[in-house]
C-alpha positions in Angstrom: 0.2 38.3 131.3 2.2 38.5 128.0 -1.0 39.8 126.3 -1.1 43.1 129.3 2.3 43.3 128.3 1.9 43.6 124.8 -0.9 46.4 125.2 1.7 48.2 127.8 4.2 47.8 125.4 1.9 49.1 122.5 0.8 51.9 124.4 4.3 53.1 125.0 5.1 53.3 121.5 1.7 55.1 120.9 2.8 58.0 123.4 6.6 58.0 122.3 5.2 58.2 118.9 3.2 61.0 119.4 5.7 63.0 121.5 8.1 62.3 118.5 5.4 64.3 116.3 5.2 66.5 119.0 8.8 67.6 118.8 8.5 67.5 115.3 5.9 70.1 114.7 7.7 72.1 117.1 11.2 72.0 115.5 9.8 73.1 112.2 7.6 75.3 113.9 11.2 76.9 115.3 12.8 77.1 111.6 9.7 78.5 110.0 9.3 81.2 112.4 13.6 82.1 112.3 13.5 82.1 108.8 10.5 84.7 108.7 12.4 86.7 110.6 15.5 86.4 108.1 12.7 87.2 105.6 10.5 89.7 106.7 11.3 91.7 110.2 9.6 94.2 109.6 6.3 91.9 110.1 7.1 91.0 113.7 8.7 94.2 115.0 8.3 98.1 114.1 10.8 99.4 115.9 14.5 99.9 114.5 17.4 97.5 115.4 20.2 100.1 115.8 18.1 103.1 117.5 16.8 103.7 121.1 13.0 103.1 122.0 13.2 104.0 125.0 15.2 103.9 129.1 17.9 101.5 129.2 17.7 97.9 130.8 14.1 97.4 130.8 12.9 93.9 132.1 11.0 91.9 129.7 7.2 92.7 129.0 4.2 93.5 126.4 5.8 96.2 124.5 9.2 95.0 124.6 9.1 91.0 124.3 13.0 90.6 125.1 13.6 93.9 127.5 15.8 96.6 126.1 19.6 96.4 126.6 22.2 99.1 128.0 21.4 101.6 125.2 17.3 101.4 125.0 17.6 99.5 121.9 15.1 96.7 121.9 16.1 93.3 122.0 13.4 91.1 120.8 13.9 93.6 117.2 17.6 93.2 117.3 17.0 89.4 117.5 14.5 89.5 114.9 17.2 91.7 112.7 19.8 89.3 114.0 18.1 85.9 112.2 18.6 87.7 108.5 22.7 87.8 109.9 23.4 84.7 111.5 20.9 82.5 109.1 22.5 83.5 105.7 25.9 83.0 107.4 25.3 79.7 108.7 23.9 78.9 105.1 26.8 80.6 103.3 28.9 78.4 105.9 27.3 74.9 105.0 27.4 75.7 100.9 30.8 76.3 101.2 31.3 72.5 103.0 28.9 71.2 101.7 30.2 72.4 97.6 34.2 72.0 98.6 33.3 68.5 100.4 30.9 66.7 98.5 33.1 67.5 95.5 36.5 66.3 97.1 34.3 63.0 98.7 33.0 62.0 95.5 35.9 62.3 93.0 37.8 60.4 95.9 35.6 58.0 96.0 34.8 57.4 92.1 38.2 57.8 91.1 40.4 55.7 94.0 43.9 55.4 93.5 46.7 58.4 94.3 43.7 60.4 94.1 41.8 58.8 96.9 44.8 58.8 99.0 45.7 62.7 98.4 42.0 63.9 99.6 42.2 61.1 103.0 45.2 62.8 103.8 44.0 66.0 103.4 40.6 65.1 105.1 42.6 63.4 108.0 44.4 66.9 109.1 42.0 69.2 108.6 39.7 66.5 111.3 42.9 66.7 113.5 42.6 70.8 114.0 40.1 71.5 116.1 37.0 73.0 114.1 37.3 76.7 116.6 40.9 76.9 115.9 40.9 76.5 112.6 37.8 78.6 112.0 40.0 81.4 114.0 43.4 81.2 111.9 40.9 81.5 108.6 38.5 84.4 109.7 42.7 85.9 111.1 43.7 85.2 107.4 40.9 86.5 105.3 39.6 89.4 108.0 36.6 89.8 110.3 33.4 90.4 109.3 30.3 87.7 108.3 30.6 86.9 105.7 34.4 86.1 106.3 33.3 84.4 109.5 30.7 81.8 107.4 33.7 81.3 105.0 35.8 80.0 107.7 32.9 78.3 109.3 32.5 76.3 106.3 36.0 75.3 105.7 35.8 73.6 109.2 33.3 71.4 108.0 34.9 70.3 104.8 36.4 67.5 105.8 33.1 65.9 107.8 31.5 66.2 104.2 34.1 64.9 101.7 34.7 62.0 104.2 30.9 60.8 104.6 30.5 61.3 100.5 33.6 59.2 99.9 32.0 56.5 101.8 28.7 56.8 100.3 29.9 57.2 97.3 32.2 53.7 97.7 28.8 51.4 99.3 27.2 52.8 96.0 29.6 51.5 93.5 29.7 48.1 95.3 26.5 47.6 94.8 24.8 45.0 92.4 22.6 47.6 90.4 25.8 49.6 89.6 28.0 47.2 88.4 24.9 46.2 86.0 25.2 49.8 84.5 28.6 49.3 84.0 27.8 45.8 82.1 25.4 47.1 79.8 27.8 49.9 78.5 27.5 52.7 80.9 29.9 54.9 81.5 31.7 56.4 84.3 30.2 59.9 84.0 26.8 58.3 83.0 26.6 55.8 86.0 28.2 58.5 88.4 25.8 60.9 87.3 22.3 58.6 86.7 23.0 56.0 89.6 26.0 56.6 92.2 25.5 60.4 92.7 20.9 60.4 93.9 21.8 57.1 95.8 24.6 58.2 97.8 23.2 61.9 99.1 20.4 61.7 102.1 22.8 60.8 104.5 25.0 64.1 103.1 21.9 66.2 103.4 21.1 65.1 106.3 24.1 65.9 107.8 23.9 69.5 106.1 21.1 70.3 107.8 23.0 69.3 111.3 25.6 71.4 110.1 23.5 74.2 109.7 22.8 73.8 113.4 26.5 73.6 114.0 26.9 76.7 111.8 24.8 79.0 113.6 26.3 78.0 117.0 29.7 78.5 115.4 29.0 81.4 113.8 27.3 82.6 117.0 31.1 82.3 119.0 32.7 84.1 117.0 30.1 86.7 117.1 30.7 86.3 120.3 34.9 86.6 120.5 34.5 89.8 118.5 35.6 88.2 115.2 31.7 88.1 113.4 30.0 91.3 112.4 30.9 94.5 114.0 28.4 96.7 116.3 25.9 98.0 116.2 25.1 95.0 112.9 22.2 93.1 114.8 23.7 89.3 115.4 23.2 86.8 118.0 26.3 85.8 119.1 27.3 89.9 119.4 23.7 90.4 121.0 25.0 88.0 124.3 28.6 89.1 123.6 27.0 92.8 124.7 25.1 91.5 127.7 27.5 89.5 129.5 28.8 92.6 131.8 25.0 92.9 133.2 24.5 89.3 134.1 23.9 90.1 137.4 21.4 93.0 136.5 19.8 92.0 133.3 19.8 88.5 132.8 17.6 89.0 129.4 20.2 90.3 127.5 22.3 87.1 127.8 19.7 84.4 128.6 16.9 85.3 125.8 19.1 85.1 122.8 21.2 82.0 123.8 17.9 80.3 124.5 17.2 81.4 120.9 20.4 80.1 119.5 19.9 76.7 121.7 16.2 76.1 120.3 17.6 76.7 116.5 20.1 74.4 116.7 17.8 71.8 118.7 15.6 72.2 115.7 18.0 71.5 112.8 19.1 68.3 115.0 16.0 66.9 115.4 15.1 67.5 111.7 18.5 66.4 110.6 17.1 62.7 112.6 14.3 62.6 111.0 15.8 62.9 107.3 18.6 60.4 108.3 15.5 58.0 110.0 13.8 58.4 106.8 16.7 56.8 104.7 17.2 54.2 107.2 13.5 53.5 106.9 14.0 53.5 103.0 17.0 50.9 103.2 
């Protein structure tokens, strides 16, 4: 009996291990192909992203993958256009939290003190905004436009970074292997540099690449609220922004590029897992 169990139990991890591949292959098969787009549209579509091809509203088919929207322009190109847009926003977006972040997490955690108090504070109300209002008030402050919209974007997410370096940062220095570098005559720039700093860092990448996920959904409401590139700029959140008054007509133009946006950010989650599962496999 326990030995049928075992095999059950064996075989259960088999299949959840492979569908785990599965999804895998798939979610890096989702990134690869987005960022080819960003890359090189011109490879995946001929036709232009701000000019007609053709009668307005067509449903999807062979020539035009994603339909044609109220002007004849097609959709599946604007989406294609669109990646270049919303992917160097959402990566502007996360260098900003991720630079601003990291920097204000670490010297917090490595220097302590008033210091280390100051940046909690600070790191406590910017977590008590919520991240769509604040990313409103700073896209209001500094103007619309993308690259102003990733700017804001990424100041939202400040706070999530310089609060999970600060505690990486502090498990690091407690730990036996640091305090030795400190004994044998390191010092604190060496050991920050040589030991604290590669040790405390896959979890913060790992939760860069979720905010990259984060970004682009971000980025994509505003796009959507009229605050992210202006028409006729090919950009997801605009290309369901311009759709939702023919819902009931043309479902396409709203339903094909937020599946879009939905399987990119599905992607960078379940890569984002797998990097943080690889450094709790490490540990």
């Amino acid at each position: 009996m326990n030995k049928q169990k075992n095999t059950a139990r064996a075989d259960f991890r088999s299949k959840l291990f492979i569908l785990r591949r599965i999804g895998m292959a798939a979610a890096v098969l989702v990134l690869v192909t987005v960022f080819l787009w960003a890359l090189f549209p011109g490879l995946f579509t001929q036709f232009s992203p701000t000019e007609s091809v053709g009668a307005s509203l067509q449903d999807p088919s062979a020539a035009h993958l994603f339909g044609t929207d109220a002007t004849g322009r097609d959709l599946f190109t604007r989406a294609v256009y669109g990646a270049a847009n919303s992917l160097v926003a959402a990566v502007v977006a996360v260098a900003v939290g991720f630079t601003v972040g990291v920097s204000l997490g670490v010297g917090a955690g490595a220097a302590g003190g008033w210091f280390d108090t100051l940046i909690m504070r600070l790191v406590e109300v910017l977590l008590a905004v919520p991240s769509l209002l604040l990313s409103l008030s700073v896209v209001i402050l500094l103007g619309f436009g993308t690259v102003n919209a990733a700017i804001a974007v990424g100041v939202t997410s400040v706070a999530i970074f310089a609060r999970l370096a600060r505690a990486q940062v502090l498990q690091v220095r407690a730990s036996e292997y640091v305090e030795a570098a400190y004994g044998s005559g390191g010092n604190f720039l060496g050991v920050l540099w040589r030991h604290i700093l590669p040790n405390s860092m896959t979890p913060v990448v790992a939760l860069a690449t979720l905010q990259l996920g984060s970004a682009i959904l971000q980025i994509s409401t505003l796009g959507f609220l009229g605050y992210g590139a202006p028409p006729p700029t090919p950009e997801w959140g605009l290309l369901i922004a311009e759709g939702r008054d023919y819902v009931a007509t043309a479902w396409w133009l709203t339903v094909l590029p937020g599946l879009l946006v939905v399987a990119v950010v599905l992607a960078t989650n379940k890569l984002s897992r797998a990097i943080g599962g690889e450094n709790k496999n490490e540990q």
